[in-house]
C-alpha angles and dihedrals in degrees: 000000000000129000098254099054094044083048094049092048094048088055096051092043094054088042095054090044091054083048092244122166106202130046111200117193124177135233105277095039085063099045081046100059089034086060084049090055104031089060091044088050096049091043084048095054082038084060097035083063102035077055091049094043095051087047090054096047096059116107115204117189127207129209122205126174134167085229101198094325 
């Protein structure tokens, strides 16, 4: 996971433990994290249709033959 997330998550985690309410993150910090998802959104949909494309791809044949019938 990328440094941003891990760092957003650490924040909220230590936030909740102190019982805080708010979480308060600056500009940059959230440029920063919406780079971070931004780029794992766009690798995930770049998998989804590499996943689509080799499905599609695939040849399946099919034999069918009366036998002795």
């Amino acid at each position: 996971m990328s440094l941003h997330i891990n760092r957003f998550i650490d924040r909220v985690q230590g936030q909740d433990a102190r019982g805080g309410r708010d979480l308060v993150l600056t500009m940059t910090e959230a440029k920063d994290l919406l780079a971070d998802i931004t780029r794992l959104l766009l690798n995930l949909e770049t998998v989804r249709q590499d996943a689509v494309n080799t499905r599609s791809e695939e040849t399946v044949t099919i034999k069918m033959d009366g036998g002795s019938f």
